[in-house]
N, C-alpha and C positions, 0 to 999 in steps of 0.2 A: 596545137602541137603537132609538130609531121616528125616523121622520121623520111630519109631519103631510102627511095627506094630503086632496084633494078628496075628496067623498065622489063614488065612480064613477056617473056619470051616460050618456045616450047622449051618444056621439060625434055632435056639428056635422057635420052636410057643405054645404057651400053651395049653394042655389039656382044652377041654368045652370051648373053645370060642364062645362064641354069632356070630351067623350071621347077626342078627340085634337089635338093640336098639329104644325103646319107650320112648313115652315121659311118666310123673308120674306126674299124677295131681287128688289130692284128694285119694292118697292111691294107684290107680290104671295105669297100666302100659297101655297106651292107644299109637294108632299111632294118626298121623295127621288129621285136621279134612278132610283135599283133597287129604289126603293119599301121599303127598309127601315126598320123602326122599332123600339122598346124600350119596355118597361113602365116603367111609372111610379107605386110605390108611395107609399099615404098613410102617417106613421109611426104611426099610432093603432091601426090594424086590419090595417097590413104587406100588404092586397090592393091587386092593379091596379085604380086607377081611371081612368087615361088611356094612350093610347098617344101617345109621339111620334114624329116622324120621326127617325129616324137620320142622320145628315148622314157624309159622307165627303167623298174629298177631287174628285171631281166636284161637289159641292153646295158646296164651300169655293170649288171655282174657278168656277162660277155667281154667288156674291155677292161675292167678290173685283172680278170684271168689272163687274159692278155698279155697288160702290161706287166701282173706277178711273174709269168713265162719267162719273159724277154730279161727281168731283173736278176730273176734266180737260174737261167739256163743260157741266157744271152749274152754276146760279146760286150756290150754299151755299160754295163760297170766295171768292167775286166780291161777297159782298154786305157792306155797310158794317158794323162792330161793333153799330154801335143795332139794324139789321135784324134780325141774330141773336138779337141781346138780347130785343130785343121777342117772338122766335117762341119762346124758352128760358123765357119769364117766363109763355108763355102753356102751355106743358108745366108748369111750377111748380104754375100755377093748377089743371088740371086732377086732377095727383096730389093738390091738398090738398083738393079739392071729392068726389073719392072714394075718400079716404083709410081707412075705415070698410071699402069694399067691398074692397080691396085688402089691410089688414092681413088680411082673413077670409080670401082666398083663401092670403096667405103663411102665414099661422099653420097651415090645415089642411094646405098641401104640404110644410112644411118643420118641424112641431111646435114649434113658439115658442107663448111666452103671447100670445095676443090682446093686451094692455096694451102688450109689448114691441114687436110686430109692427105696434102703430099708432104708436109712438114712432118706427121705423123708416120707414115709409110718410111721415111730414112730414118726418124728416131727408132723404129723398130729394127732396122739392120744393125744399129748401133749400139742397140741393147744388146744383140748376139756377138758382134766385137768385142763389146766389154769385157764380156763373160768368157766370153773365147780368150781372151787375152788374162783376165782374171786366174782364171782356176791354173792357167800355166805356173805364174809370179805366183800365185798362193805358197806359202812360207806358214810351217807350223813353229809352235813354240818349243824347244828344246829347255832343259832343264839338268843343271851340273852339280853333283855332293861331290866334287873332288875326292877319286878314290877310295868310294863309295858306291856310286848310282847315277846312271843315265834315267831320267824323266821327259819322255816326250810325245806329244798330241799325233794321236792318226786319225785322219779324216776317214770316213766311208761312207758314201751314198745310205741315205736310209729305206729306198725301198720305189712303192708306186705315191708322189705323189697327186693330189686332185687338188684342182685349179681351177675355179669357178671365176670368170671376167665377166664387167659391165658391158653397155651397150654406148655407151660413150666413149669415144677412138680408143673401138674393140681391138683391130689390129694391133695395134701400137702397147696398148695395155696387157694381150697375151702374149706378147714377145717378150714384156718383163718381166713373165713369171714362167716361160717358154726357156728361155735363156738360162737363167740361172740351174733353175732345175733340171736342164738337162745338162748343162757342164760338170756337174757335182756329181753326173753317173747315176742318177736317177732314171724311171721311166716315167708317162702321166698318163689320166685320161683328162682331157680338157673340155668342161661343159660350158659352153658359150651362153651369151644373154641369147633370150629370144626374139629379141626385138632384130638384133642385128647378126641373124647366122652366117650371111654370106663371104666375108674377109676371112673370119675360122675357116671354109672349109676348103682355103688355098695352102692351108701348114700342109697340109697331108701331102700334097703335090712338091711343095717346095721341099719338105723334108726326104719324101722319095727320090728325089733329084739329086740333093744333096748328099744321099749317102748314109742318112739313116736308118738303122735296118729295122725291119719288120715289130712293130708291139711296142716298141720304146714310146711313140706317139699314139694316142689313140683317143678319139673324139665320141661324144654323145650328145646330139643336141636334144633340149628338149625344153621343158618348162622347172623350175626351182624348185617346186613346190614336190616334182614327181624326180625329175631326173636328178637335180641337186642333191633333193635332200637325200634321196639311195645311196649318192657318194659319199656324202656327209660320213651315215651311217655304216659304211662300208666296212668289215671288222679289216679288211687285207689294205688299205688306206689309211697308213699313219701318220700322215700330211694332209692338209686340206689350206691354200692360199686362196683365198677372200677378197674380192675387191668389191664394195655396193652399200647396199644402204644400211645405217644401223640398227635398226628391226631386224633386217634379215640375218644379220652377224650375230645378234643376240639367240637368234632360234638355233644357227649352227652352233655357239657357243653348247648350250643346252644341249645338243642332237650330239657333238662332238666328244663331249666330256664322261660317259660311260667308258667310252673307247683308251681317253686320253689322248687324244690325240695332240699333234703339234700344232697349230693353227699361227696364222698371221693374217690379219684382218685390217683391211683399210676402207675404212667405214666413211660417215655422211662429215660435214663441216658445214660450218657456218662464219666465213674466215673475217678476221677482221684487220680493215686496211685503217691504220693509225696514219692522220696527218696535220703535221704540227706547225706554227706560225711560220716557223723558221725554215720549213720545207722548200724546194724547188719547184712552184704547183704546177709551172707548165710540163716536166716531168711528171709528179703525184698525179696528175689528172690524166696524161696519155696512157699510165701503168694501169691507173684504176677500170681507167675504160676498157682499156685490153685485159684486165684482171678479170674482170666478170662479161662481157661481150663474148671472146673469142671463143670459137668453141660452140659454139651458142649459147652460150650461159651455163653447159650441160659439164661440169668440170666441177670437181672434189674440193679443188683449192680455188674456188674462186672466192674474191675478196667482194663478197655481196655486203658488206656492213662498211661503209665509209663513215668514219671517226673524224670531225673537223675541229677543228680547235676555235674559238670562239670569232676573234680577231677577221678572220679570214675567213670564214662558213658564207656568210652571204658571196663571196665573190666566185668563192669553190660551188657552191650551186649553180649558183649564173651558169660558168664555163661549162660544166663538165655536163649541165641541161643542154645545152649548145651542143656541143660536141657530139653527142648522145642521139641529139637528132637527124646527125647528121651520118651515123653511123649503115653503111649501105645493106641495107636485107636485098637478099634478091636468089635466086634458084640456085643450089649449090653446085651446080655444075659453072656456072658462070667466075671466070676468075677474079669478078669487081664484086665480087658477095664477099660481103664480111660476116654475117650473120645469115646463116641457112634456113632448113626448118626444122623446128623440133622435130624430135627423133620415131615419136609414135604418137597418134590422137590419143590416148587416154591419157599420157605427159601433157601433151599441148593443154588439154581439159583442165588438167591438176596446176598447170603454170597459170593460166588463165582464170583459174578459182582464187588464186592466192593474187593476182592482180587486181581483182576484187572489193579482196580483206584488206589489200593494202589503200585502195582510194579511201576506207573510213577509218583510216590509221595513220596516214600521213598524207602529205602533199605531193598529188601527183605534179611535175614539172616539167616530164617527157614521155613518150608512148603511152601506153596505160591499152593496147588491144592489138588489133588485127592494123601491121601497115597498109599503108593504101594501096590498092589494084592486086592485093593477093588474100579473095574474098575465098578460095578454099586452099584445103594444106595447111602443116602445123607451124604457118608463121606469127610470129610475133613481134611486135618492134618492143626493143630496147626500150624500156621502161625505168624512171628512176622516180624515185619518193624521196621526198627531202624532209625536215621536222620528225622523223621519225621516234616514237618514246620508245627506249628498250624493253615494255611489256607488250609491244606489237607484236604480232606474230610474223608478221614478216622481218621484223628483226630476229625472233627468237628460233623460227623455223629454217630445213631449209628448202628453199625453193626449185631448186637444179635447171635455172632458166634464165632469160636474159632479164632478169631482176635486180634493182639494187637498192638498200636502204640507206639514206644517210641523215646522222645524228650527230649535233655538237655538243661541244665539250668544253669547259672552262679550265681544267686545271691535269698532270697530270695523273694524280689518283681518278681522276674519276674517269679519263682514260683509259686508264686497267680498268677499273668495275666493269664499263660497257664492255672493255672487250674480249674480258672471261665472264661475264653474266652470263650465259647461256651455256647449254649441256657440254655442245661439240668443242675441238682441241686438236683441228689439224695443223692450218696455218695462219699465219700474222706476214703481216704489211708494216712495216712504219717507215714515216717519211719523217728525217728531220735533218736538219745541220748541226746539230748539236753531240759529237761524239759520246760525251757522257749519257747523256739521256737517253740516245738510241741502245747504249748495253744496257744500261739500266731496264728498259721497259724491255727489251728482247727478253732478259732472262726472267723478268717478272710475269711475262706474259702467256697463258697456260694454254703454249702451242706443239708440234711437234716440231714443227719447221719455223722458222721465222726468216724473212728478208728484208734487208734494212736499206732502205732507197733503192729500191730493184723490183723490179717485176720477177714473176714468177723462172727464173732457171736454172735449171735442174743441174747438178752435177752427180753423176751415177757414182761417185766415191761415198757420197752420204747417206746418212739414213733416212730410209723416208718413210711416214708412219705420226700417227696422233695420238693423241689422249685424249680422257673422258670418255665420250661417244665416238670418237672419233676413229677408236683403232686398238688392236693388239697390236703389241710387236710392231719391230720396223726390219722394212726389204732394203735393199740398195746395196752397192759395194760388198763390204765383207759380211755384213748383216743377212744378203743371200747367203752366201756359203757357211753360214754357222746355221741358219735355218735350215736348209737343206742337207745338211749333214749330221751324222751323229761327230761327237770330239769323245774319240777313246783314249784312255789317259795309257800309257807304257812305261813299267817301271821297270829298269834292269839294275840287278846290285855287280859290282864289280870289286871282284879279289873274294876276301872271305868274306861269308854270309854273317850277318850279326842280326842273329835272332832272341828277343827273348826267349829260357828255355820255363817249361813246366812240366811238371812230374818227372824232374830228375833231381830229387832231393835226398834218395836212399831210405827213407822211412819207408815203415810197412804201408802196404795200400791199405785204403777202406774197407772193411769187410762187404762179398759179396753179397748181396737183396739175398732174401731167403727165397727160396720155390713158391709158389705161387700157393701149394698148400700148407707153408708152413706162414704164410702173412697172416698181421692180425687182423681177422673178422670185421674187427670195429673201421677197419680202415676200407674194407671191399667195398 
C-alpha cells in the first residue's frame, strides 16, 4: 500500500522569524515575572526554533488586572456598537491584506498545508466581519402590557473574559472567540496552546494597528496545566471559552464551578459519517476523504467513523482505499500538500500508537505508518481500517489524526446504535437520497451539528457546540452574544402604579417584642 507522496524537498522557514515570544499584558510585550520560558518546536525538523515565555499564575494575575482596568476604567465597553464595529472591520482588513504572511507563518508552526492555512487565515477576517456586523443588527426583545408596562432586555458586556484556544488552525480558532468577545464590549486575556504560540502573538500587533486601545487584549503564553488553569481559577474571570480535549474540559469544569463561572466548552468528537445505499458515493467518498484528511486529521469534526450500509460496503472500501492512497503528503509549505505534519512529536507518537491498536482491530487497507521518503518529521500517511467492530478502540476513541475507521451496517436502527455508541456528540455526516430518512436519522442522531449530503460548512449564523463529551454550550451567531453578555430584564409601569398593598388594613398592629429583659428565659 503507498500513499503518494511530495517529492522531499528543503523545508520553508520564513523570513523574520522571532526567536522568542512575550507575553502582552496592558499594551506591552513583557517576559515572565521568573523569567521562565519553553521551547517551541517546528513539526518538520522537531528542533527549537523559538522560545517562549512561560506565563504562570503571577503573569495571569498581571493581565487579569489589566484587562479588569481597561473594563471598569476604559473606553471599549463605553463605546457605541458602530465604534466597535468600525475598529473590528478595520482588524478584518488587515488579517486579509496579510493573509499570505500569516498562513506561512501558521503552516510552518503548526504543519498544515499552506492552501489550508490560507483558507483559514481569511475565515478568521471573516469571523471579525461577522461580529462586527453582528453586534450592530443586534435587536433586543421588547415586551408590551398595553397601558401598563414596557418590558425590555439590555445587553451589557460581563466583564474580563479568558479564552483558552487549541493548537490546530490556532489563528482561525482565536479569532472566533477574539471577535465575539470583543464586540459585546468585553476585554480578555488570551492563553494560546503551546504547541503553536506563534499566529497568537501577531493579535497584539494587529490589534494595536487597528485601534484597540491599551488592556482590552491581553496574552499569556504558557503551559495549561500552570497558565491555564491560574485563569481558569481567576476569582476577577467570570468567563472562561474552551476549545480542546475532553479531559481537559472536565478538570476546568471542576476548577471553574467554586467560582461559577460561565463556561462554554467545545470538547473532543468522534463524528460519525452515515452512508446509505442510496447515497451519491462519488460525492460521499470525496466528502469523507476531505472530512477526516484535511487539516491533517487534526480537526474536532472530523468524520473518523464511516457507517457503510451493507449493499455497497465492499465497493466504498475499494474506492475510498484508492483514493486515500493517493492523497498527497508532502511539506506544508508546498502548495501540492494535502496532508502536512503532525503538529508535535508527542501527537505524532499518540497517532502512530493508535495506528497500531488499529492493525489488531481492523483491516488495514491504506497507510498504516510513516509515507515514503519522509523518514523524520511528524508525517503520516493517510491510514484507513475497514471491518472495523464498534468495541474497537479506534472506533470508540478519538484519535486527532489522519485516521479513519470504517464499519458496515445492515439496517437503519443499527445505523444509529453505531453512530451514538460511543461517549462524544459533536457531529454527524449522512449520506442519503432519501428526504425522509435523512430527517429522520438527523434528528435521531445524538449530535450537535449534523449535515446531510454536504461536507463540513460552516455558516456563522448557527450554533456550534456538542453533547455528551463533547461540549458545553454552543458559540456562533447569536449564541456569542448571549454568552458573552449578561441579558438584564427592564420593567417600567406606565400611568398608575398597581401595587398590591399590605399593612394598610386599619387594625391595631402586633404588639411590640418585649425588651430583651423582659423575654422569657426559657426561650434565650
Amino acid at each position: 500500500m503507498t500513499t503518494t507522496s511530495a517529492a522531499p524537498a528543503r523545508q520553508h522557514v520564513p523570513a523574520e522569524l522571532p526567536t522568542r515570544i512575550q507575553h502582552v499584558i496592558d499594551g506591552e510585550r513583557v517576559d515572565s515575572v521568573d523569567g521562565s520560558a519553553f521551547d517551541v518546536l517546528d513539526p518538520v525538523s522537531n528542533t527549537t526554533y523559538l522560545q517562549a515565555a512561560a506565563g504562570k499564575k503571577a503573569d495571569i494575575d498581571r493581565a487579569v488586572a489589566a484587562a479588569r482596568r481597561a473594563f471598569t476604567d476604559g473606553p471599549w465597553p463605553r463605546m457605541l456598537p458602530r465604534e466597535r464595529s468600525r475598529i473590528l472591520h478595520r482588524v478584518a482588513d488587515i488579517v486579509e491584506s496579510t493573509d499570505a504572511r500569516l498562513a506561512e507563518l501558521e503552516s510552518f508552526d503548526s504543519g498544515l498545508p499552506i492552501t489550508q492555512a490560507l483558507g483559514q487565515a481569511r475565515r478568521a477576517a471573516e469571523n471579525f466581519r461577522f461580529f462586527a456586523d453582528l453586534i450592530v443588527a443586534q435587536a433586543d426583545d421588547t415586551y408590551k402590557v398595553p397601558g401598563r408596562q414596557i418590558n425590555y432586555v439590555n445587553r451589557k458586556p460581563i466583564g474580563v473574559a479568558g479564552l483558552i484556544t487549541p493548537w490546530n488552525t490556532p489563528f482561525m480558532l482565536e479569532s472566533w472567540k477574539l471577535g465575539p468577545a470583543l464586540a459585546t464590549g468585553n476585554t480578555v486575556v488570551l492563553k494560546p496552546a503551546e504547541f503553536t504560540p506563534l499566529s497568537a502573538s501577531l493579535w497584539a500587533g494587529i490589534f494595536e494597528e487597528a485601534g484597540v486601545p491599551k488592556g482590552v487584549f491581553n496574552l499569556v503564553n504558557g503551559l495549561g496545566e500552570e497558565a491555564g488553569d491560574a485563569l481558569v481559577k481567576h476569582p476577577d474571570v467570570p468567563l472562561i471559552s474552551f476549545t480542546g480535549e475532553s479531559r481537559t474540559g472536565q478538570l476546568i469544569f471542576g476548577n471553574a464551578a467554586p467560582f461559577l463561572k460561565g463556561l462554554s466548552m467545545e470538547l473532543g468528537g468522534k463524528s460519525p459519517a452515515i452512508v446509505f445505499a442510496d447515497a451519491d458515493l462519488e460525492a460521499a467518498i470525496d466528502a469523507t476523504i476531505f472530512g477526516v484528511f484535511s487539516l491533517n486529521g487534526e480537526r474536532c469534526t472530523a468524520g473518523s467513523r464511516i457507517l457503510v450500509e451493507r449493499p455497497i460496503y465492499d465497493e466504498f472500501v475499494e474506492r475510498y482505499a484508492r483514493q486515500a492512497r493517493h492523497v498527497v503528503v508532502g511539506l506544508p509549505h508546498d502548495p501540492a500538500t494535502e496532508v502536512g505534519a503532525l503538529v508535535h512529536p508527542e501527537h505524532f507518537d499518540k497517532v502512530m500508537s493508535y495506528i497500531e491498536i488499529g492493525k489488531e482491530e481492523g483491516r488495514l487497507v491504506a497507510g498504516g505508518g510513516r509515507p515514503a521518503g519522509f523518514e523524520t518529521g511528524n508525517f503520516v500517511a493517510p491510514t484507513v481500517f475497514a471491518d472495523v467492530p464498534p468495541e474497537a478502540r479506534i472506533f470508540q476513541e478519538e484519535i486527532f489524526g489522519p485516521v479513519v475507521a470504517i464499519t458496515p451496517f445492515d439496517t437503519d436502527e443499527e445505523a444509529l446504535a453505531l453512530a451514538n455508541g460511543v461517549k462524544y456528540g459533536l457531529a454527524a455526516y449522512v449520506w442519503t437520497n432519501d428526504l425522509k430518512r435523512a430527517h429522520n436519522v438527523a434528528q435521531a442522531v445524538e449530535a450537535g451539528m449534523v449535515w446531510l449530503n454536504s461536507n463540513n460548512v460552516r455558516d456563522l449564523r448557527t450554533p456550534f457546540g456538542g453533547v455528551k463529551a463533547s461540549g458545553l454550550g454552543h458559540e456562533g451567531g447569536y449564541r456569542s452574544i448571549d454568552f458573552y453578555t449578561h441579558q438584564q430584564a427592564v420593567h417600567i409601569t406606565l400611568g398608575e402604579v398597581h401595587n398590591p398593598t399590605l399593612g394598610r388594613s386599619g387594625k391595631a398592629p402586633h404588639p411590640a417584642p418585649p425588651a430583651d429583659d423582659e423575654a422569657d428565659p426559657e426561650l434565650r
